[in-house]
Structures are given as C-alpha cells and as structure tokens.
PDBQT receptor file of N, H, CA, C and O in Angstrom, charges set to zero:
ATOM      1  N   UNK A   1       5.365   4.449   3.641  1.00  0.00    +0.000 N 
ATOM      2  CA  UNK A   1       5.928   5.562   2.931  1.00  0.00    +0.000 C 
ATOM      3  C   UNK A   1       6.839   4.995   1.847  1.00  0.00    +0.000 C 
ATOM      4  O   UNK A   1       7.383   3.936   2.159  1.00  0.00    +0.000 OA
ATOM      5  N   UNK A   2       7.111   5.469   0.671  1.00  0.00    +0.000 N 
ATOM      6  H   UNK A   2       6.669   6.330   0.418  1.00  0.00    +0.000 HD
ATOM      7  CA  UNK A   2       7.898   5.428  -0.358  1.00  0.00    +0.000 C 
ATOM      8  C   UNK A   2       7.854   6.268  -1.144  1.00  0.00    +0.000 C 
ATOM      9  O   UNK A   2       6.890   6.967  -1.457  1.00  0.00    +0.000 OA
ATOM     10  N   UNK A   3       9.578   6.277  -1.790  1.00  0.00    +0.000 N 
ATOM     11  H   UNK A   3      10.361   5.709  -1.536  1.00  0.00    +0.000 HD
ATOM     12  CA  UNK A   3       9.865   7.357  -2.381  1.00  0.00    +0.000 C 
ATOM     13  C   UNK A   3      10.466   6.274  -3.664  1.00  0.00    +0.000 C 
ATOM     14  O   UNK A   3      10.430   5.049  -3.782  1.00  0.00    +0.000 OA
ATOM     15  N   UNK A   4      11.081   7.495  -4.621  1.00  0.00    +0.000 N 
ATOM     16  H   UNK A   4      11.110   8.490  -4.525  1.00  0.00    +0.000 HD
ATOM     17  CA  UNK A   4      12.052   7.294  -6.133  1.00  0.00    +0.000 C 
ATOM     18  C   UNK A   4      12.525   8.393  -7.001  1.00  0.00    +0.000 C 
ATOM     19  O   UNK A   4      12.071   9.535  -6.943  1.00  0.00    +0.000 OA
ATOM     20  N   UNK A   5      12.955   8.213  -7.373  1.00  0.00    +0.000 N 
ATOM     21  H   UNK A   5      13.324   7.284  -7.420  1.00  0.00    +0.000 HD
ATOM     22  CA  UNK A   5      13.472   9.174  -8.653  1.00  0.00    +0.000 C 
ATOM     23  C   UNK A   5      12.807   9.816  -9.329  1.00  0.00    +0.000 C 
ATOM     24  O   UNK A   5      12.906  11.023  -9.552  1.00  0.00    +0.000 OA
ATOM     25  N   UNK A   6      11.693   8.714  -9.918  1.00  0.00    +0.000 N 
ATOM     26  H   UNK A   6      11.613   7.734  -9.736  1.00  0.00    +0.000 HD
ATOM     27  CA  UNK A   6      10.497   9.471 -10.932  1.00  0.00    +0.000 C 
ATOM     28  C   UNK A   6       8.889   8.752 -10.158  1.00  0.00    +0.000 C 
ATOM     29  O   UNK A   6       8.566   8.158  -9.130  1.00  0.00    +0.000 OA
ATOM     30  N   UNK A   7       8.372   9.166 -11.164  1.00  0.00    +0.000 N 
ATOM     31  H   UNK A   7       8.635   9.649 -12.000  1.00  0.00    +0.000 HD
ATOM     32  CA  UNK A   7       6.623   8.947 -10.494  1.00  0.00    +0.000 C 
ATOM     33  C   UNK A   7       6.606   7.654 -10.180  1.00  0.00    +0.000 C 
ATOM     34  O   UNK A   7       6.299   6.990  -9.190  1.00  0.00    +0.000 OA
ATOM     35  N   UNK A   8       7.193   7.357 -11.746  1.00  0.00    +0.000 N 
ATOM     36  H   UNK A   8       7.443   7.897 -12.550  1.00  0.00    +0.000 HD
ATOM     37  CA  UNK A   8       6.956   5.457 -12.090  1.00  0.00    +0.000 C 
ATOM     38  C   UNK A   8       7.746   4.647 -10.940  1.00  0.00    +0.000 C 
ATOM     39  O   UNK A   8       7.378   3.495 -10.709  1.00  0.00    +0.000 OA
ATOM     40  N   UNK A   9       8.881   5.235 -10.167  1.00  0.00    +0.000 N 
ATOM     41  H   UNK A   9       9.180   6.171 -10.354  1.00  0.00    +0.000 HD
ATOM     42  CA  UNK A   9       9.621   4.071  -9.451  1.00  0.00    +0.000 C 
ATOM     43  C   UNK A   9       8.786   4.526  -8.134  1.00  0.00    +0.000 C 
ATOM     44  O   UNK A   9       9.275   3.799  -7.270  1.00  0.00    +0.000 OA
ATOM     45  N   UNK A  10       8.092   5.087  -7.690  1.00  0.00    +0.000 N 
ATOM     46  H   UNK A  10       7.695   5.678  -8.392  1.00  0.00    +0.000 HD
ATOM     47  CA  UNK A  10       7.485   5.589  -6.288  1.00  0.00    +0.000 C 
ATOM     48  C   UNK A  10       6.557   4.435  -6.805  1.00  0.00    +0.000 C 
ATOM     49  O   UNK A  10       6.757   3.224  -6.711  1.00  0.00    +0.000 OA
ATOM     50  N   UNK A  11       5.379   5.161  -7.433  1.00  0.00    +0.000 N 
ATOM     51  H   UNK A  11       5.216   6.145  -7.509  1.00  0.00    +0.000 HD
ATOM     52  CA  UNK A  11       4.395   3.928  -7.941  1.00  0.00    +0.000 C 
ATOM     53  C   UNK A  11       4.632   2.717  -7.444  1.00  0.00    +0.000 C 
ATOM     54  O   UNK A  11       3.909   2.208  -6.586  1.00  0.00    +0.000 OA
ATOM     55  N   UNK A  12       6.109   1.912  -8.155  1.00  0.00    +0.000 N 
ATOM     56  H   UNK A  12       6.696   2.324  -8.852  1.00  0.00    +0.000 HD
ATOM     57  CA  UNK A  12       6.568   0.606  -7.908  1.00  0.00    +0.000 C 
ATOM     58  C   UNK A  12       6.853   0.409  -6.153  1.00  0.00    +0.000 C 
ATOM     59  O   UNK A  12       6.715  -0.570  -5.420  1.00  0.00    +0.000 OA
ATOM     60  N   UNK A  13       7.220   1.543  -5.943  1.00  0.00    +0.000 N 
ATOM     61  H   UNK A  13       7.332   2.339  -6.538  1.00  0.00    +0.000 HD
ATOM     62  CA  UNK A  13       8.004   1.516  -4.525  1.00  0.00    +0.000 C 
ATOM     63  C   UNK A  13       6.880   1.079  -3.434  1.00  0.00    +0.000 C 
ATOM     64  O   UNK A  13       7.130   0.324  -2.494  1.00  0.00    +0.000 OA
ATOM     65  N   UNK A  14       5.373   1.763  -3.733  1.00  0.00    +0.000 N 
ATOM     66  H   UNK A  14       5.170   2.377  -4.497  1.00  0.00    +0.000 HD
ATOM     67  CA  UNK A  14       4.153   1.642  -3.057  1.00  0.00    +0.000 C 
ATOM     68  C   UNK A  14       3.669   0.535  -3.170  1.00  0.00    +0.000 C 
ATOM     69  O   UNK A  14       3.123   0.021  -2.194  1.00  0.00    +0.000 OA
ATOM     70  N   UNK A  15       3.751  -0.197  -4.527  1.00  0.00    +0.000 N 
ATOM     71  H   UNK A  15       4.195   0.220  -5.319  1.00  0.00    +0.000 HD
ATOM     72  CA  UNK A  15       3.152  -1.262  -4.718  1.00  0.00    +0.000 C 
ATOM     73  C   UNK A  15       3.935  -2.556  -3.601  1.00  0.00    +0.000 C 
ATOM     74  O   UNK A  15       3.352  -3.397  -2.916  1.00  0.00    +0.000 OA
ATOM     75  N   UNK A  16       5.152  -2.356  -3.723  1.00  0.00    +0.000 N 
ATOM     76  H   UNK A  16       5.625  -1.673  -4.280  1.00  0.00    +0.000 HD
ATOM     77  CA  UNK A  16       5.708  -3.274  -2.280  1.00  0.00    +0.000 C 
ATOM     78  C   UNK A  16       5.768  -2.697  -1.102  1.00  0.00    +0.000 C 
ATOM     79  O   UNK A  16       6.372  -3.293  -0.210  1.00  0.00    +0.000 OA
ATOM     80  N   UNK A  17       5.375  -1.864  -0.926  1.00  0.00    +0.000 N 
ATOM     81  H   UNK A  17       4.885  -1.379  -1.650  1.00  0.00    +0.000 HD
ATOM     82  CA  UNK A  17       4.963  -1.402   0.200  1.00  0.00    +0.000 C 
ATOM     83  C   UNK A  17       3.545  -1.825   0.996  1.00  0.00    +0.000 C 
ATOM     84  O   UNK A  17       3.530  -1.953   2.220  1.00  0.00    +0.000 OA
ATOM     85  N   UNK A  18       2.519  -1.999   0.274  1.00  0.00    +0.000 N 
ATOM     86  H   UNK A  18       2.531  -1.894  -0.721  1.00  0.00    +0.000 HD
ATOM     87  CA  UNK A  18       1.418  -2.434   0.059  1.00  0.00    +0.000 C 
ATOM     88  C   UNK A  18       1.651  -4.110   0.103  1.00  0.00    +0.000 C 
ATOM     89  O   UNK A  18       1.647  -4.467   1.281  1.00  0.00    +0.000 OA
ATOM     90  N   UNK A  19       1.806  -4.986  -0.612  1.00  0.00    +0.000 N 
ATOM     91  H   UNK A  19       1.809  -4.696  -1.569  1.00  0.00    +0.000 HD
ATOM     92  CA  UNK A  19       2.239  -5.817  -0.907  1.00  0.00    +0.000 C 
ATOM     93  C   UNK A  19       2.988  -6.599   0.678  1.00  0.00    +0.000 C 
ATOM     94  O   UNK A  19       2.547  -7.641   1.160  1.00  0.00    +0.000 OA
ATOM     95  N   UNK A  20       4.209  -5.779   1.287  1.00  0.00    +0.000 N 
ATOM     96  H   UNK A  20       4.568  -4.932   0.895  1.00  0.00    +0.000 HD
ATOM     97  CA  UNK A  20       4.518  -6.134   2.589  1.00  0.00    +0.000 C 
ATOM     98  C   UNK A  20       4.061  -5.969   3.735  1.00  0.00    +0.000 C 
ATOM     99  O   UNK A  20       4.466  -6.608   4.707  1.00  0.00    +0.000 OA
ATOM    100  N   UNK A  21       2.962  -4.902   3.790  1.00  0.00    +0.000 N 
ATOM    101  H   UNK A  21       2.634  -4.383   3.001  1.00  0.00    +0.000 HD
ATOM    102  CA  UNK A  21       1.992  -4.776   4.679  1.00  0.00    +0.000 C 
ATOM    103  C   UNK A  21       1.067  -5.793   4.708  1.00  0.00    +0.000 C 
ATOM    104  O   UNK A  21       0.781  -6.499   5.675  1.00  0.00    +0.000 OA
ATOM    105  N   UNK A  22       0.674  -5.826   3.739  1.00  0.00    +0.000 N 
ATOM    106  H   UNK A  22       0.906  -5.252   2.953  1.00  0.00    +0.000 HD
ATOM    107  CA  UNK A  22      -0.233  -7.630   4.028  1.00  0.00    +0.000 C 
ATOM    108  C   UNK A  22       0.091  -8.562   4.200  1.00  0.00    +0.000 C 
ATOM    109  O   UNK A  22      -0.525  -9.350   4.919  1.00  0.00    +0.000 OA
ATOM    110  N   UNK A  23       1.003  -8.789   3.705  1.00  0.00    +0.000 N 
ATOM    111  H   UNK A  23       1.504  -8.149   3.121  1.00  0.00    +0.000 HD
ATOM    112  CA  UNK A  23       1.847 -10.236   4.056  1.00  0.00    +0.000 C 
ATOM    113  C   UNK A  23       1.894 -10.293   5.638  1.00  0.00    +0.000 C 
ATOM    114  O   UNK A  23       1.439 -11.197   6.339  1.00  0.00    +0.000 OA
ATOM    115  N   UNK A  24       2.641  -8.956   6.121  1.00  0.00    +0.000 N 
ATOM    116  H   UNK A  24       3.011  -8.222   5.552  1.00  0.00    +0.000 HD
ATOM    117  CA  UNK A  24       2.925  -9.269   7.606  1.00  0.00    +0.000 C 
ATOM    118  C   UNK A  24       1.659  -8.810   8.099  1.00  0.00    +0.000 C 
ATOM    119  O   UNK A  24       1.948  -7.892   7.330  1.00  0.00    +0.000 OA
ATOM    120  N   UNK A  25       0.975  -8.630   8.409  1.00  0.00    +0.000 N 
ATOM    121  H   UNK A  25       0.740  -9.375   9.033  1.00  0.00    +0.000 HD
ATOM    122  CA  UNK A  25      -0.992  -8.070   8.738  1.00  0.00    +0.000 C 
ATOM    123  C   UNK A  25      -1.575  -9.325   8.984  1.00  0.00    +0.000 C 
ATOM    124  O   UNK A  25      -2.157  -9.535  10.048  1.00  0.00    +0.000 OA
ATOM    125  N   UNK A  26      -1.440 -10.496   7.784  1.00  0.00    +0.000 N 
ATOM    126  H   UNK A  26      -0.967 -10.325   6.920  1.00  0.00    +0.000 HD
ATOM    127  CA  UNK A  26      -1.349 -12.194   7.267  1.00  0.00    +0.000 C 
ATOM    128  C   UNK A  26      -1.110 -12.807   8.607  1.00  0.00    +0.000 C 
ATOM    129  O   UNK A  26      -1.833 -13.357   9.438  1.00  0.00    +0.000 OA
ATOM    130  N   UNK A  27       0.674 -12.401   8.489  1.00  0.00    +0.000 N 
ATOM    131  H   UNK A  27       1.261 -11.954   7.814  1.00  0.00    +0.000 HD
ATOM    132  CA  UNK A  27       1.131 -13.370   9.629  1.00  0.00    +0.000 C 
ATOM    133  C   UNK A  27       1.011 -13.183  11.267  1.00  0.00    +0.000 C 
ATOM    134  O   UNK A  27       1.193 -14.011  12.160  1.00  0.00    +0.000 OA
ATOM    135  N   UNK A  28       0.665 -11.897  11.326  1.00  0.00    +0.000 N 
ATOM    136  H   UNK A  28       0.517 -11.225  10.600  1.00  0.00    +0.000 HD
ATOM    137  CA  UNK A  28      -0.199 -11.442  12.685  1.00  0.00    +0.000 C 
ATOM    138  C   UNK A  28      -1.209 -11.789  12.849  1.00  0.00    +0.000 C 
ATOM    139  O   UNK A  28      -1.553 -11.729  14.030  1.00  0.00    +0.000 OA
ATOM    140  N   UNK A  29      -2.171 -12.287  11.945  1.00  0.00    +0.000 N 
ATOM    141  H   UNK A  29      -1.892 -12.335  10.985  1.00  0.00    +0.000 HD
ATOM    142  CA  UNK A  29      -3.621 -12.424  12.400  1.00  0.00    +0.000 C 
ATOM    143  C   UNK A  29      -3.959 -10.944  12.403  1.00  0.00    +0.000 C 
ATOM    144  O   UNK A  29      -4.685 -10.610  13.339  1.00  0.00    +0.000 OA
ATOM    145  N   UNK A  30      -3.598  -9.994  11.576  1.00  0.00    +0.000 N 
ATOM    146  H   UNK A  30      -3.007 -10.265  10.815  1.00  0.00    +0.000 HD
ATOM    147  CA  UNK A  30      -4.588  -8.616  12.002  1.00  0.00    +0.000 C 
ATOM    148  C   UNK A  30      -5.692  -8.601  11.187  1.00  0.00    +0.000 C 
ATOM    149  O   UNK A  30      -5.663  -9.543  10.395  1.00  0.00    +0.000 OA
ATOM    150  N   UNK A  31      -6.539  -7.976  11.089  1.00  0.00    +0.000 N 
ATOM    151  H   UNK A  31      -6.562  -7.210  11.732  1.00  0.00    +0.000 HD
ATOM    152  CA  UNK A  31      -7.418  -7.731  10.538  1.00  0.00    +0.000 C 
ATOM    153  C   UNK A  31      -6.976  -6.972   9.449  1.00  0.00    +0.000 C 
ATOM    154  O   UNK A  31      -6.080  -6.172   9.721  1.00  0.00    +0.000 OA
ATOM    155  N   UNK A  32      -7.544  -7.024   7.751  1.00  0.00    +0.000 N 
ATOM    156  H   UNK A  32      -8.271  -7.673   7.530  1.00  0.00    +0.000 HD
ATOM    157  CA  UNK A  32      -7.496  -6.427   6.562  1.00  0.00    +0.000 C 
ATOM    158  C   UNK A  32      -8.343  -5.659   6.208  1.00  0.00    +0.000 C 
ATOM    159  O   UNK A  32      -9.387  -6.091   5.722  1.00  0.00    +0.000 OA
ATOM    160  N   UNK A  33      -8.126  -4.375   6.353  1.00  0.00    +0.000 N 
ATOM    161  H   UNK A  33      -7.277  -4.024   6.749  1.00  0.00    +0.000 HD
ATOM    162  CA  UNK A  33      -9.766  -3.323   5.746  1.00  0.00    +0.000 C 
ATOM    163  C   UNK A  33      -9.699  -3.807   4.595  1.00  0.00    +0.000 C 
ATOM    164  O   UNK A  33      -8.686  -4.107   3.962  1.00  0.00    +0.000 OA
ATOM    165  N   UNK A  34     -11.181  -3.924   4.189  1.00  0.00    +0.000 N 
ATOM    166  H   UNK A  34     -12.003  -3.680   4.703  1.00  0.00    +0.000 HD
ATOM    167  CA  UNK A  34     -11.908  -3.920   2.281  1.00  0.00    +0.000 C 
ATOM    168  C   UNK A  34     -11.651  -2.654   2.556  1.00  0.00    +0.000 C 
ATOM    169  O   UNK A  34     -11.435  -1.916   3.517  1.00  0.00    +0.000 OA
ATOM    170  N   UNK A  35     -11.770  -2.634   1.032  1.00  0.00    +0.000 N 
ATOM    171  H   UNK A  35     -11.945  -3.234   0.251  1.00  0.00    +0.000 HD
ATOM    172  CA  UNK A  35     -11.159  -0.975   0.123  1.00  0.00    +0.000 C 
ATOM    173  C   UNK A  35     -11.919  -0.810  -0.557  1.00  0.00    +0.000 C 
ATOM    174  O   UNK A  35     -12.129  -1.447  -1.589  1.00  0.00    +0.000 OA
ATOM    175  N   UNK A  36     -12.723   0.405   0.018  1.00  0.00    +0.000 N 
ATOM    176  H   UNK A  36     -12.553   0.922   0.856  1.00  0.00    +0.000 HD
ATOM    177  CA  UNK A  36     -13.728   1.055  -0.230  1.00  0.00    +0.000 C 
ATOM    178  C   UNK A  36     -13.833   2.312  -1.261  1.00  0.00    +0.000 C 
ATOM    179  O   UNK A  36     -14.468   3.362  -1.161  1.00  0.00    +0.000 OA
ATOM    180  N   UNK A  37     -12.860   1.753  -2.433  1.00  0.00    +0.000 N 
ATOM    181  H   UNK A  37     -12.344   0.900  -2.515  1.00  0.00    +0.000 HD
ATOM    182  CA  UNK A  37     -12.791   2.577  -3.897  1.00  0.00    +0.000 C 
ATOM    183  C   UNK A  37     -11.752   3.806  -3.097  1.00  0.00    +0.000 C 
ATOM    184  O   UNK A  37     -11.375   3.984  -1.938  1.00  0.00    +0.000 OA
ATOM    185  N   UNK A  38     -11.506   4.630  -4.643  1.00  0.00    +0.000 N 
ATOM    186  H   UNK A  38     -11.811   4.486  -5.584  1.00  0.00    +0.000 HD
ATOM    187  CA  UNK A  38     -11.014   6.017  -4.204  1.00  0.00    +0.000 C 
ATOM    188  C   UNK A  38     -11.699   6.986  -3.332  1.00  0.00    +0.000 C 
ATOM    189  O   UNK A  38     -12.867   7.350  -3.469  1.00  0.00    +0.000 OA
ATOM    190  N   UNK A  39     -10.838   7.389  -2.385  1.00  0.00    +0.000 N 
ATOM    191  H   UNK A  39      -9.889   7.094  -2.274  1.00  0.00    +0.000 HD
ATOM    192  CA  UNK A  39     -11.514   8.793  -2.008  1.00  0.00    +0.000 C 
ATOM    193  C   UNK A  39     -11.369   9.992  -2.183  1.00  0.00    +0.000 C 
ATOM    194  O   UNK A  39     -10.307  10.296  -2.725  1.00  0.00    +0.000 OA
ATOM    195  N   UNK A  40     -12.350  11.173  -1.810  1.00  0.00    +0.000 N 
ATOM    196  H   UNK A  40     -13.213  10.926  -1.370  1.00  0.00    +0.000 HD
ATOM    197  CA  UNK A  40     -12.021  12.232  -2.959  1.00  0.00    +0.000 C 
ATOM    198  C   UNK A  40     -12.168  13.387  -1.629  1.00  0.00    +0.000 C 
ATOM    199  O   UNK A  40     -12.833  13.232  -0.605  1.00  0.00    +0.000 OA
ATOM    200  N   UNK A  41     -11.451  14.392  -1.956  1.00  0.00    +0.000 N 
ATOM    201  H   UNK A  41     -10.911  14.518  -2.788  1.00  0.00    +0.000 HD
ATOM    202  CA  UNK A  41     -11.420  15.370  -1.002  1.00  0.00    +0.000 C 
ATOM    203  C   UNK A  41     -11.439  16.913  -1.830  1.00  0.00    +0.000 C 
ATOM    204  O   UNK A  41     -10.955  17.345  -2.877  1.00  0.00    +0.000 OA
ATOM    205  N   UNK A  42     -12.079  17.323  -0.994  1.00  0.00    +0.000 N 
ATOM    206  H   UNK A  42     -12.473  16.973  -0.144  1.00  0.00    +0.000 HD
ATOM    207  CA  UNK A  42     -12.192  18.640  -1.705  1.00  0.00    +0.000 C 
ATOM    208  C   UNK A  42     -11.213  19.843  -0.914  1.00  0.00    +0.000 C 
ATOM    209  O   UNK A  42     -11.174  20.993  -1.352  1.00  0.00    +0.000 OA
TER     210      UNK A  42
C-alpha cells in the first residue's frame, strides 16, 4: 500500500514499494510472479 499528496508522489511511493518487495521475496528465496501485462476489468 502507498499513499502521497499528489498522484506523482503515490506513483513514486509504489515504485518503492514494489522495489522492496523484491528485494525481500530475493532474500527469502520466494518465488517472483512474471507479469503478465495490464489487466483490465470491466
């Protein structure tokens, strides 16, 4: 989860969010889903 002020600092906020999830995923040995493009919901 992440939040900010405006769109642009959430954006940023996700991107290390993302970013620290793998790292530690890494150092567990977990497994990494491939990313299977956008998904779309109706």
């Amino acid at each position: 989860m992440a939040d900010g002020k405006s769109y642009l600092e959430v954006i940023e906020n996700v991107q290390i969010v993302i970013e620290e999830w793998l790292e530690t995923a890494k150092l567990l040995n977990r497994p990494i889903p491939i990313s299977r493009g956008k998904l779309i919901y109706t």
